[in-house]
C-alpha positions in Angstrom: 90.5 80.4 93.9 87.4 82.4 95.3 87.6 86.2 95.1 89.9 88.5 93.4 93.9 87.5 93.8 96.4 89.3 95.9 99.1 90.4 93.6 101.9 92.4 94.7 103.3 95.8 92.7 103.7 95.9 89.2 105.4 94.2 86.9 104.2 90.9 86.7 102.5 88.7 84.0 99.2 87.8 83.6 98.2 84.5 81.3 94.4 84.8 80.5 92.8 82.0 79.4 89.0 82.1 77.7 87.5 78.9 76.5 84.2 77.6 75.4 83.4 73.7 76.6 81.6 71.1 74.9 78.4 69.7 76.4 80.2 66.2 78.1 82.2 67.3 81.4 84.4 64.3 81.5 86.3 65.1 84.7 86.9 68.3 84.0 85.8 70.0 87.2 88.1 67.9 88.9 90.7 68.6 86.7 90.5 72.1 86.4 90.7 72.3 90.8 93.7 69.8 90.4 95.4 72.5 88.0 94.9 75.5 90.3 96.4 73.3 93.5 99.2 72.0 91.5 100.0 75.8 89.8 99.7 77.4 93.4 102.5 75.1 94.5 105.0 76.2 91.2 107.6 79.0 91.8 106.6 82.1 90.3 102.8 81.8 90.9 100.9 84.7 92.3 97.4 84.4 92.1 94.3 83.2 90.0 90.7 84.4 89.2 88.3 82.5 87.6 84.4 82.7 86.1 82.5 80.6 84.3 78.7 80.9 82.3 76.8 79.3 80.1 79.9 77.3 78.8 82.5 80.1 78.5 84.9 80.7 81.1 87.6 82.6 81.5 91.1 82.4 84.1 93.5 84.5 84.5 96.6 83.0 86.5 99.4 85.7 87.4 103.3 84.8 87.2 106.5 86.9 88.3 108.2 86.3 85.2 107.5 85.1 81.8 110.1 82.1 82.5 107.4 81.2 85.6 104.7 81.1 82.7 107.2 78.9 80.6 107.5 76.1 83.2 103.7 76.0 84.0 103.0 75.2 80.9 105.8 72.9 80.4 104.9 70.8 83.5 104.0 67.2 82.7 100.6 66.9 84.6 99.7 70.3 83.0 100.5 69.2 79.5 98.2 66.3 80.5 95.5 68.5 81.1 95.6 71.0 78.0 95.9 67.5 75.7 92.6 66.8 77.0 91.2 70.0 76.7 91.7 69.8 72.9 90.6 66.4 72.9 87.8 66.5 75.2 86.5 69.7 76.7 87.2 72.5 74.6 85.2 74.1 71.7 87.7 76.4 71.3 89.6 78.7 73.1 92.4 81.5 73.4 95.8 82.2 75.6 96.7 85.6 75.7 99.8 86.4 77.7 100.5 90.3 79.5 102.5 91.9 81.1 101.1 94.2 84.0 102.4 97.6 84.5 99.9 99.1 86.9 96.8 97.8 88.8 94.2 99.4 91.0 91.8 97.6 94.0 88.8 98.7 95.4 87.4 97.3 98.9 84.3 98.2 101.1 
């Protein structure tokens, strides 16, 4: 999850996700690691970047195909996971789903 993800050419999907916590972490560190192990491991999955501050964070997880984004969020341990975000660790927060036509990198 460190550093930015190595995606391969255009078109793939990109599911950004921006959230604002409450003040009680509940387990959600742990959580949140257990989420990026278990989605590196589904079919489809490309890549993840993620930043947090002052209570806002935002990940963006890349997918070849909108079907690959479909069963992510449709796995049981995930569903587990966003039904405690609403419950416990979310303020609020926003899923916006992309599609990626072209992307550039830079490297020193």
């Amino acid at each position: 999850m460190d550093g930015i993800a190595n995606t391969p050419k255009p078109p793939y999907y990109a599911v950004i996700f921006v959230s604002q916590q409450t003040e009680n972490d509940r387990g959600y560190g742990e959580m949140s690691k257990k989420m990026v192990e278990l989605a590196s491991e589904q079919q489809g999955f490309l890549g993840v970047e993620s930043a947090r501050d002052e209570g806002v964070g935002i990940t963006v997880s890349y997918w070849e195909s909108l079907d690959a984004i479909k069963q992510w969020k449709e796995h049981s341990a995930h569903q587990v996971a966003q039904d405690r975000g609403k419950k416990e660790w979310y303020k609020s927060f926003a899923l916006r789903v992309c599609k990626v036509e072209r992307d550039y990198f830079f490297e020193m």
